[in-house]
N, C-alpha and C positions, 0 to 999 in steps of 0.2 A: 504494500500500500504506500502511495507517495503521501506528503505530506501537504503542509498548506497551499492552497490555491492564490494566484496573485493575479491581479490585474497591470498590466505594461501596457497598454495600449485604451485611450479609449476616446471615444466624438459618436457626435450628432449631428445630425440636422438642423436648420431653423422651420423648428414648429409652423406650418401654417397650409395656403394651399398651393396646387404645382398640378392646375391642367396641361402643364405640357410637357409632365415627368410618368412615369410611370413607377410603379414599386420597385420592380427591378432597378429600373433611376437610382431611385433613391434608397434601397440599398446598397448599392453599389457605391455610392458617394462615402455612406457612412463606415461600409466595412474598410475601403483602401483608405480611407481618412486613418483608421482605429489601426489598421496596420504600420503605414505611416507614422505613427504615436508612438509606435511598438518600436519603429527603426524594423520592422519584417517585413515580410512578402507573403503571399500566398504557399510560395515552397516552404517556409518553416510549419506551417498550419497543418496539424495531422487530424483535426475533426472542425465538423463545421454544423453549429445549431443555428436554426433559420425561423425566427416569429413571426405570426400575421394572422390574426382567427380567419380573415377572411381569403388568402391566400395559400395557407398550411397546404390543404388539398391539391394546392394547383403543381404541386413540387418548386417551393418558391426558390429551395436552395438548390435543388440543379439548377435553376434559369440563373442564379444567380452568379453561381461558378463561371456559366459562358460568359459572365463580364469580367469576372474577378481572378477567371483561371482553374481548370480542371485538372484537379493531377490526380483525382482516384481517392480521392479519401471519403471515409465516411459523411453523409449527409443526416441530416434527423430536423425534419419538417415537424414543426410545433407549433398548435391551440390550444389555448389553457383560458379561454376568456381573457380579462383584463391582465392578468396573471403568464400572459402568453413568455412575452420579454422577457420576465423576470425565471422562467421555466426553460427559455432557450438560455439564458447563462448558467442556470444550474445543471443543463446536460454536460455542458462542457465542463462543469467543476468535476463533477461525477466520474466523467472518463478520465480527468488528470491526477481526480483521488484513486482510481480503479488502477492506476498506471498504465492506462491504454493510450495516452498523450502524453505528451510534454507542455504542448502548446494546442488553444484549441481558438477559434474565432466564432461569437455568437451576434446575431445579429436582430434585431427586432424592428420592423415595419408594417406602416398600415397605410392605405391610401383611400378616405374616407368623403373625403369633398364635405361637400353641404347635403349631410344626413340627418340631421334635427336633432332631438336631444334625445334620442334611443328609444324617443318611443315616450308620447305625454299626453295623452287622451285618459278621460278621466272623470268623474263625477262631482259638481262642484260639493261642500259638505262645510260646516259650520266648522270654525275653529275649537279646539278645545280650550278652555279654561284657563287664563292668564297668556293665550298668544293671540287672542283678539287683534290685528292688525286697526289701526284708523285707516277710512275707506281711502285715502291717498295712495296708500300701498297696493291700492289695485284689490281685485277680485282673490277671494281666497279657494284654492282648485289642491284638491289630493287624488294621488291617485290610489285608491285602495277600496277594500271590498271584506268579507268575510273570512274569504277566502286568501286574501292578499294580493299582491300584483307582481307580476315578471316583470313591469317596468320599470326601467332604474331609476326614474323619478319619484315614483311613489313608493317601491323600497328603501330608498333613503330619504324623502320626507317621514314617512314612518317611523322608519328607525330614529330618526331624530325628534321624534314626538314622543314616543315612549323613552328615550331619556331624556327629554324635558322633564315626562309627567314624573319622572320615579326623586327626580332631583330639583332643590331649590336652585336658583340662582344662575337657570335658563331657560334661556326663550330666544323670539324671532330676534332682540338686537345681538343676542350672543352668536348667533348665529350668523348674521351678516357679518360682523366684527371679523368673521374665517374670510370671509370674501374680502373684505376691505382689505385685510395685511394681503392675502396671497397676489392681489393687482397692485397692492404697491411695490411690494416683492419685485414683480414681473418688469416694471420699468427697470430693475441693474439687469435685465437678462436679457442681452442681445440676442438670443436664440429661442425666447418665447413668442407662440404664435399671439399675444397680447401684451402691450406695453403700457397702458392707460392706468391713470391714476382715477379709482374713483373716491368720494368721500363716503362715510357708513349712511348717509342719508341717499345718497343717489341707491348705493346699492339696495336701501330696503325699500324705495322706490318703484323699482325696475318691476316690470313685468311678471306678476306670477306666475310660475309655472308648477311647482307641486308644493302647497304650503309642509313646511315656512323657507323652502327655498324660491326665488328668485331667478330671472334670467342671469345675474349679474353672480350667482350663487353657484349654476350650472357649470360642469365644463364642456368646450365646445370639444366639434369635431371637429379633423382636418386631415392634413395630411405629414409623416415625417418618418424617418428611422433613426437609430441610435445601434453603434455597437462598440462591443469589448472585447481585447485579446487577454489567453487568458494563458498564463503557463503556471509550471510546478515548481519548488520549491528547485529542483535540481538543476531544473533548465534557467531560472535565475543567477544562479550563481555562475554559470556559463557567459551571461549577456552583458554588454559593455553600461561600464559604471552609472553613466546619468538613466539607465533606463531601469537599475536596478535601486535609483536614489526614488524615483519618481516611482517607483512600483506601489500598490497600495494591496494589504493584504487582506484576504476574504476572509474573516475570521468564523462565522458563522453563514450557513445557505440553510433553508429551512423552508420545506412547503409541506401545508396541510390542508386537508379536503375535510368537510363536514362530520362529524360521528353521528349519525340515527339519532330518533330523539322523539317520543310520541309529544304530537302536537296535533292542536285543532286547527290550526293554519298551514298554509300555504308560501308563508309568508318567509322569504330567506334570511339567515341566522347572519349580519353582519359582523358581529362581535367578536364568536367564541371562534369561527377560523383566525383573529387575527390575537386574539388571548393565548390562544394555545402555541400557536406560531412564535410568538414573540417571547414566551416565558421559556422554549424550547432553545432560542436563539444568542438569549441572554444568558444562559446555562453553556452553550458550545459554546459561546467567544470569550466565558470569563467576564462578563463587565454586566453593571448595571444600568437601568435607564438613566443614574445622576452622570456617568460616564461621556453620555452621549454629546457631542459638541453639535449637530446639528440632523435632522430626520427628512426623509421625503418621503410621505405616506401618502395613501392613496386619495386623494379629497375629489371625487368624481363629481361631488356636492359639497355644499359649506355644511350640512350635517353631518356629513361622513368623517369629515377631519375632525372635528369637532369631538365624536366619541370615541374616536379613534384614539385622541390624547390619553382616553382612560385607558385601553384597550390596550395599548401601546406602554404603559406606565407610564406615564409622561405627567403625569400629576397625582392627587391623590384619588382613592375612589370616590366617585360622585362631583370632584373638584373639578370636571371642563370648563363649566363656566366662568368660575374663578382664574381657572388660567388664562383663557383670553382676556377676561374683563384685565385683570393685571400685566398686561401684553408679552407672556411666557415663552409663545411664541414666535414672537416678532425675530427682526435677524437681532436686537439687542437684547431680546431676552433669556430668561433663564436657560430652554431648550427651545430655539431655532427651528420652527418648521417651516416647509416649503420656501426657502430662501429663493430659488428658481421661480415663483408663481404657482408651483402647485399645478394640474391639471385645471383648476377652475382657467387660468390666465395664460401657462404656458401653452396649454393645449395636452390633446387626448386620443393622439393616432392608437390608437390599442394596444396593439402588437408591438410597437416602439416603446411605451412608457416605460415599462418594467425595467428595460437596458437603458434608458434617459437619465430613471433616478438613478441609477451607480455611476453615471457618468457624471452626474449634478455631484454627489458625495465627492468621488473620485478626485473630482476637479477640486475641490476644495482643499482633500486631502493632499494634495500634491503644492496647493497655497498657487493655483492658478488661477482663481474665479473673478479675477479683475474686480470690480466696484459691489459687484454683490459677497465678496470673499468673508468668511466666518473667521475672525484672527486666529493662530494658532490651533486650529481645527485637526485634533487628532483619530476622533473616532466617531463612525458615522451610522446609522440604520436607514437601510431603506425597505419600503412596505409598499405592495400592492394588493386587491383582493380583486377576485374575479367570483362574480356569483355566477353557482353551477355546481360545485365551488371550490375554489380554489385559491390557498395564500400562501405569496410568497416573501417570506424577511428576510434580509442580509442585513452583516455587519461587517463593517470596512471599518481598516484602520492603516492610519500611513506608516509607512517605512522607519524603522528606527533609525534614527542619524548618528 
């Protein structure tokens, strides 16, 4: 068995749209980009994992080779829902822990255009108790039912309502507050598909779309990829000094799919795939959530992030609200999320995100992130969830000097 996994190589995209790219395009951009990082080639790479929910089937990673170069190595075409990305880097950790690689390249893209918000049709219905919007904020619209809803909107207005109800000291402003930082955020990130500063009043303004989320709350769709190169501990110490300075080490990979669980709903468990995932993670890498210098989880909605901070440890139990209200998160607080904008602002190619966020950490970890950079940033988490379901945590930490 080799030992830890390192990342030497990694880029993206700029998040947004590209009617006159295709995936392959923009794969291609981001893998020779992640190689190029690496200082390698296509001939160092002995496996190669390829993301895209919508593309997996099509064999994105053979089409991709004829840009990037076919020398015979293993391919592994991956769907994993939102979780796709972050499943095609954990193939390649897998084969370089198996010792069946040295070095492996994983890539994640989506090419989505103008698909709406996944789906927001829906029954208007009374707010519950203490998130009464004043009628300025537009019409209040959930999507949900007895039975629950497949749609991501009303899965996470949901979920975000049932921890309001269970907990003081949230509601719809706590909730925007995750929107507000993540679009501030997004103005230092040259490479988000959103750069706009809004204030917490435009955002709980904006258009409703599944209470207590907002359009300003949503993340959009678009188009983008991200990848990483990925080698072994042994094949490190082979590679020329600045690439083994700038290496950032994968301390923990971690996915988990739902456990059974009688219920009278229908309704998807956000939580415990990203509890269990995360208490798993923090056990592999040795560290605690006080450790962490900055997180990129999955904020698909300003709900999502939101519970996510419990789920994640990232405050105390029942304490999200209070960590926003105290701005915990911001890039100057306590624990740092979504410094990049988050998916509400960066954007939300699918099959890209999962490889985005380790490249957002990465970056930082290396003390490259230009104006949005977290000072002294040594250790990093990133989180995705894919309902269906699927979650996947890493923990990054940078190179000892």
């Amino acid at each position: 068995m080799a030992g830890d996994a390192w990342i030497i190589g990694a880029s993206m995209t700029k998040f947004g749209r590209y009617p006159d790219k295709d995936s392959i395009d923009l794969a291609s951009e981001a893998a020779l980009a992640a190689m190029d990082d690496a200082g390698a080639t296509i001939h160092d790479i002995q496996i190669l994992a390829a993301g895209s929910l919508m593309e997996a089937s099509n064999m994105l990673g053979q089409r991709l080779q004829k840009q990037i170069g076919q020398t015979g190595i293993p391919v592994y075409n991956v769907a994993n829902a939102c979780a796709t990305g972050a499943t095609a880097v954990r193939t390649g950790i897998m084969a370089i822990k198996a010792g069946e690689a040295d070095m492996a390249l994983a890539v994640g893209v989506e090419q989505m255009g103008k698909m709406g918000l996944l789906g927001s049709a829906g029954q208007a219905r009374s707010a519950p108790k203490g998130f009464e919007p004043s009628g300025r904020y537009g019409s209040v619209m959930s999507v949900e039912g007895v039975l629950g809803t497949q749609l991501m909107p009303g899965v996470f207005a949901q979920a975000g309502m049932d921890y309001a109800s269970r907990h003081d000291g949230v509601g719809f402003e706590q909730f925007a507050k995750v929107a507000e930082k993540n679009h501030a955020h997004s103005a230092l990130n040259p490479l988000a598909q959103y750069r706009k500063v809004f204030s917490l009043e435009e955002v709980m303004e904006a258009a409703m779309v599944a209470y207590p989320n907002t359009l300003l709350m949503c993340c959009p769709t678009g188009d983008g990829a991200a990848s990483v190169v990925l080698c072994s501990d042994a094949k490190l110490k082979t590679l020329d000094p600045d690439v083994r300075r700038r290496a950032v080490k994968i301390s923990a990979s971690v996915l988990t799919s739902d456990p059974y669980v009688e219920s009278d709903t229908a309704q998807p468990d956000v939580s415990t795939l990203t509890k269990r995932a995360a208490a798993t993670a923090y056990e592999q890498a040795g560290v605690s959530p006080q450790d962490l210098d900055l997180v990129e989880l999955h904020d698909c909605f300003a709900t999502a992030e939101l519970i996510h901070y419990e789920n994640l440890q990232l405050c105390e139990p029942g304490g999200a609200g209070d960590f926003i209200d105290r701005r915990g998160p911001w890039r100057d607080g306590a624990i740092p999320v979504n410094v990049s904008g988050g998916l509400i602002s960066k954007g939300h190619p699918i099959g890209a995100t999962g490889v985005a966020n380790l490249y957002e950490v990465a970056t930082h970890l290396r003390g490259e992130a230009g104006d949005r950079q977290i000072e002294g940033a040594r250790v990093g988490l990133t989180h995705v969830i894919g309902l269906g379901s699927a979650c996947g945590v890493h923990v990054l930490e940078r190179a000892a000097s």
